[in-house]
N, C-alpha and C positions, 0 to 999 in steps of 0.2 A: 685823481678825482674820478669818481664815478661817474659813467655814459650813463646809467639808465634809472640817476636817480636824483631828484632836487631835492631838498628839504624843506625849503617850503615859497609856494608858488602863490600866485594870484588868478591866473588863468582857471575859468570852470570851477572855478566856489562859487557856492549859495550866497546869496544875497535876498533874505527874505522880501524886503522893500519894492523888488523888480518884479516888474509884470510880462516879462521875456521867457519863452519857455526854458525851461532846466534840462539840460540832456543828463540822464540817468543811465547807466549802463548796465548790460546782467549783469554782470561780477559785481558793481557797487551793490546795486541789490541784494545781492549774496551777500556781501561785506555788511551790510546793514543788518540781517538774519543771521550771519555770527557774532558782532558785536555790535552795537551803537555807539559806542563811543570811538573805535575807530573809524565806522562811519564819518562820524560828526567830524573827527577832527581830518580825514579828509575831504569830503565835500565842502564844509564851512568853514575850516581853519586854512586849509590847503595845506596838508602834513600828512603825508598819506604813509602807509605801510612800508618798511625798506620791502624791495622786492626780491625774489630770487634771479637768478640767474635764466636767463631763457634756454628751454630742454631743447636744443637744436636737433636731438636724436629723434624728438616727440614728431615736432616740425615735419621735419623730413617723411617720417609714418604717415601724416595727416596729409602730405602733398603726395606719396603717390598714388593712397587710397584714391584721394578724389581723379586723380588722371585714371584709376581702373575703372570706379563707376560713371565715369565719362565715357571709357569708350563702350560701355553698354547703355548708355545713355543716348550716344549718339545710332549706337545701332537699333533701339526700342530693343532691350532684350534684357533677360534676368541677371544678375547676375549671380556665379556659381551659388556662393553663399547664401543666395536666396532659397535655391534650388534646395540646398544642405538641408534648411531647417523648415521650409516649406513655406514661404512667405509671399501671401497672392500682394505682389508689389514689382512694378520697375521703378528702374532710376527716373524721377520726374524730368521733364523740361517744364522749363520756364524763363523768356526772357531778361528775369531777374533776379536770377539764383545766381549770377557774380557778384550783384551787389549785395545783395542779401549773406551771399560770404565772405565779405570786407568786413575786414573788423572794424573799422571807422565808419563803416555808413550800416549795415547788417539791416534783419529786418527791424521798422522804427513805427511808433506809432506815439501820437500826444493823446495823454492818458489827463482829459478834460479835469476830473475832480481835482488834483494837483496840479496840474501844469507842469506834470514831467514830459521829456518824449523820451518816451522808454526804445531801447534799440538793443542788438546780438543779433552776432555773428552765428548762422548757422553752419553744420559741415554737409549737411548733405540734405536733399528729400526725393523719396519715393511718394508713388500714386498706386493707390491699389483699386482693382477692378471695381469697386464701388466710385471712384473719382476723389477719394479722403484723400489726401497729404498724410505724410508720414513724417516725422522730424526723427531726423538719425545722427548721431553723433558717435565722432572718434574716441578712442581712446589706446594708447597705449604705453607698456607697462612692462616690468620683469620682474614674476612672483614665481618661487619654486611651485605654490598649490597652483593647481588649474581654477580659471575664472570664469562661472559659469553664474551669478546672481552678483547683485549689488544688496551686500549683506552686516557691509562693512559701517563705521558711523560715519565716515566721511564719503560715502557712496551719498549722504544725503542732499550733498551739492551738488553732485553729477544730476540726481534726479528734479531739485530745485531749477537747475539749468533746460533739462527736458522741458519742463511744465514753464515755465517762462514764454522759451521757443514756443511752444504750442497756441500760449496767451497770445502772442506777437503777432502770429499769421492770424487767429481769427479776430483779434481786432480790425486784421487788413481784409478782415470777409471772406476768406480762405474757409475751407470747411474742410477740419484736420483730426484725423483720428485720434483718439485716447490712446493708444497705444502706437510707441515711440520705440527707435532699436539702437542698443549702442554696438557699435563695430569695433570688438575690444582685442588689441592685438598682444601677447603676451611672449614677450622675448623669453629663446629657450638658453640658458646655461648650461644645457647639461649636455654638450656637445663633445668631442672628442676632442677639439681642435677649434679654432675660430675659422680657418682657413678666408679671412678676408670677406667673411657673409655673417649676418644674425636673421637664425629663422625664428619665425614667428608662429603660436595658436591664434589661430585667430576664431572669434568666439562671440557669434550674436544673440545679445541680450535685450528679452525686451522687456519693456517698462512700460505700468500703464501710469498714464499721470493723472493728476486732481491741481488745475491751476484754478482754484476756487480762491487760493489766501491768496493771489497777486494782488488784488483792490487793496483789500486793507494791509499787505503790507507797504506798499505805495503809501497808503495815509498816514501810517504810524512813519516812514522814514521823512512823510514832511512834515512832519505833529516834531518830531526829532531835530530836522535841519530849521527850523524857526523856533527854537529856543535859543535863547541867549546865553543859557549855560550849557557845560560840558556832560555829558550823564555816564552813571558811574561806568566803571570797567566789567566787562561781564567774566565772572568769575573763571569762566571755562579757555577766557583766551590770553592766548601766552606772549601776546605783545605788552597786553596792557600786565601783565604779571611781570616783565620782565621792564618796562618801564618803574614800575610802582618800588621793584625791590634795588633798584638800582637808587630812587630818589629816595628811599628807605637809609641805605646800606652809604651815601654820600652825604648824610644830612650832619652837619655837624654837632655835634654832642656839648650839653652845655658846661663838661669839664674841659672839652678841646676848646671850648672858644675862652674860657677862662685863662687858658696857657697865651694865648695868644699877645704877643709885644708891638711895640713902635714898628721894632725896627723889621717885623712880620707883613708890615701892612705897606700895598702900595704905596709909591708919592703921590701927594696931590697936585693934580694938573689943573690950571686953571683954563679956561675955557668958553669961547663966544659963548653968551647965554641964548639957547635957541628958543624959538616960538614954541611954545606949549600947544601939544594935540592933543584932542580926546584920546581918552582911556579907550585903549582894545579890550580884547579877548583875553589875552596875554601880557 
């Protein structure tokens, strides 16, 4: 049985009727801006996504960037990469940039017109000689091209992620530059030898963002999580393609069930007659 997956839970659904605030996460967020009916069915159902496997190789990247701009951090000073591309910024302090990179607590604010509190895990922030905040995020990767823009159609969640961040601090009254940098590390294959090492391009990109649709899309995912029905599969996502074609492809056919005999069919069990509950969802 699977560690890192239930099928379906009660903890952290929606409950229209509550007047408790709702924690919303960035990725749900995201989730909701690729599909809504995955959304729906996890937030309100509690049936969420199978997941993949966690990149412990990613992991590892993201843990010791952050211990390198740490110790430029600690010493007030640029670092190289800064230098490379020419970026009037150091590594920020702040006595709650560990909380702020918790994934379970990150930075949070309750977003009044819904009654979310929106929260994300940030990887890093700089301050530049103006006093803006800089929201920077990891990334890394192993593409034979060199990675020098987010060009790609699924760079649109990277940059979705950016502009969130960004929403996040100046809800907390943060006053955070439009422009954001991903620290994108690209593993080299083209090595002679492994010899017990993977080197890396490592490659800053920056991003300006526009978190202008954060409000309404907030509204629309609780215009979404208070309905009572399901809403359709968005054609472009392959969960709900690969559910649909499965319940498609198992549906029995009305010449299969015509074949069907006595001695095909369960016994009947007889059985306490239970209390009758409301109709769910399902």
């Amino acid at each position: 049985m699977s560690i890192y997956y239930t099928a379906k839970r009660t903890k952290g659904t929606y409950e229209p009727a509550s007047h408790e605030p709702f924690k919303l996460s960035r990725s749900k967020i995201d989730l909701f801006m690729q599909c809504p009916r995955c959304f729906y069915l996890d937030r309100r159902i509690g049936i969420g996504r199978p997941p993949g496997f966690p990149f412990a190789l990613n992991s590892a990247v993201d843990h010791l960037l952050k211990k390198e701009f740490d110790t430029h951090r600690t010493a007030e000073i640029k670092h190289p990469i800064m230098e490379k591309y020419g970026v009037d910024a150091v590594p920020a302090k702040h006595e709650k940039l560990d909380e702020w990179r918790h994934n379970f607590t990150g930075v949070g604010t309750l977003h009044a017109a819904t009654n979310f509190y929106v929260f994300g895990a940030i990887d890093d922030l700089w301050i530049n000689s103006k006093g803006e905040y800089i929201v920077v995020d990891y990334k890394a990767t192993a593409k034979d091209e060199e990675i020098n823009a987010l060009d790609k159609d699924w760079h649109d969640g990277y940059k979705r992620q950016m502009e969130i961040y960004q929403w996040l601090l100046r809800q907390n009254g943060f006053t955070v530059s439009s422009t954001g940098y991903f620290v994108y590390c690209n593993g080299k294959a083209d090595r002679k030898a492994f010899d017990g090492k993977l080197d890396f391009d490592v490659t800053l990109i920056a991003y300006t963002g526009n978190s202008e649709w954060v409000d309404t899309a907030l509204a629309d995912a609780k215009a979404c999580l208070d309905e009572n029905k399901i809403p359709k599969a968005d054609p472009a996502c392959d969960y709900c393609a690969y559910v649909d074609a499965v319940e498609k492809d198992t549906r029995p056919t009305p010449d299969a069930i015509s074949h069907i005999t006595v001695g095909d069919l369960p016994p009947r069990r007889t059985a306490t007659p239970k209390k009758k509950t409301p109709p769910t969802l399902f």
